[in-house]
N, C-alpha and C positions, 0 to 999 in steps of 0.2 A: 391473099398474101400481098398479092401487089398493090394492092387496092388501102393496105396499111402501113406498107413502104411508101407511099405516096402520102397518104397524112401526116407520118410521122419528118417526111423530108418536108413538108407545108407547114409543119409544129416548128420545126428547128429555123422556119425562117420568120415565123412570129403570127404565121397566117391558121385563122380557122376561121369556123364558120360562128359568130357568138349567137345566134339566134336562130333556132332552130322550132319554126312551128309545124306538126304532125299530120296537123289537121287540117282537109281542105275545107270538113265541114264546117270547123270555128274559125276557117279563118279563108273565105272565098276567095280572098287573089290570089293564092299558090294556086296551081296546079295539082291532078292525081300525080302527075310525075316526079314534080318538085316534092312532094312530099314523102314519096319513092328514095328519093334520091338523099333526103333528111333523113328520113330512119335507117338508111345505109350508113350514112355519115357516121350517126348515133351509137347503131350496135358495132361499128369497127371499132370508135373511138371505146366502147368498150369491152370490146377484145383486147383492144390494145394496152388498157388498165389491169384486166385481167392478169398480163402477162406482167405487169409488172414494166411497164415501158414508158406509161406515162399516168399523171393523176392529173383529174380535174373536177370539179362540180357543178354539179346541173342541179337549176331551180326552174320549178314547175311555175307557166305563167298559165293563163289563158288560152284555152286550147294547143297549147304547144308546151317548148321547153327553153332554157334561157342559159349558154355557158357565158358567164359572166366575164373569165376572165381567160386567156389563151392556156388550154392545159400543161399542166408542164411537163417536161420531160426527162423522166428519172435517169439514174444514173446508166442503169441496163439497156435504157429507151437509147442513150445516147455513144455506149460501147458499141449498141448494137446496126447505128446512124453511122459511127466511123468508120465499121467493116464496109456496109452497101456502099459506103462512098468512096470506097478506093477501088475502082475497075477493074482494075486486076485480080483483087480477089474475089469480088464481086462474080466476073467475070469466070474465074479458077471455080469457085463453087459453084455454078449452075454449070458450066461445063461437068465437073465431075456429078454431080449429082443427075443429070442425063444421062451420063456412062451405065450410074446405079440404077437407071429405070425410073428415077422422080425426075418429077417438073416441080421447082421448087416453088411456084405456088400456088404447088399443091400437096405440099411439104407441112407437117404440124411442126409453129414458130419453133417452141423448144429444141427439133429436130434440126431446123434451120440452123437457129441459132447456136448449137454444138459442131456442126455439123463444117458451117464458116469458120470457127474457131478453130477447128482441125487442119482446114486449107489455109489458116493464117499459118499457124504453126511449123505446120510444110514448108509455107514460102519462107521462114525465116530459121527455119534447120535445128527446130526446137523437136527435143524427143518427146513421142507421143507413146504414151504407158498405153 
């Protein structure tokens, strides 16, 4: 989770990674590590489509893969970039979600994601059905 809160806050400042090769066999100068650390990159960035937070496309090169252009970040992607960004609640939801026995990340995003909504709502004295 944090690990896509962090991409997602590197998306919203224009930064990714556009070239992503897999393979250290096709492609000798990366590293076992760096290519570790590519395919991390890879399946967060789609987790993070999955969920509906951000779209992007990848085109298959030569031993590796190629995001051509900085993924974007949908509308959800970016509701859900203004909650983490204000400390406070940020702050308010991992406090209470401690209380509840989660560690938010290790929280499923969905969960998260309502979950912050709720502790918005608190903070601003909206009734919660």
């Amino acid at each position: 989770m944090e690990y896509c809160i962090e991409i997602l806050r590197d998306l919203a400042n224009g930064e990714h990674k556009p070239l992503l090769y897999l393979s250290h066999i096709f492609t000798p100068e990366i590293t076992e590590e760096e290519e570790l650390e590519n395919k991390k990159y890879l399946y967060h960035l789609e987790l993070l489509e999955d969920a509906g937070f951000i779209e992007f496309e990848l085109d298959g090169i030569s031993g590796g893969h190629l995001i051509s252009d900085c993924p974007k970040i949908t509308w959800d992607g970016n509701d859900f970039i203004d909650m983490i960004e204000n400390d406070t609640l940020w702050s308010k939801t991992k406090e209470a979600a401690k209380e509840k026995g989660f560690e938010v990340a290790k929280m499923p995003l969905e969960m998260l994601v309502t979950f912050t909504k709720m502790k918005a709502k608190e903070m601003l004295g909206i009734e919660i059905d």
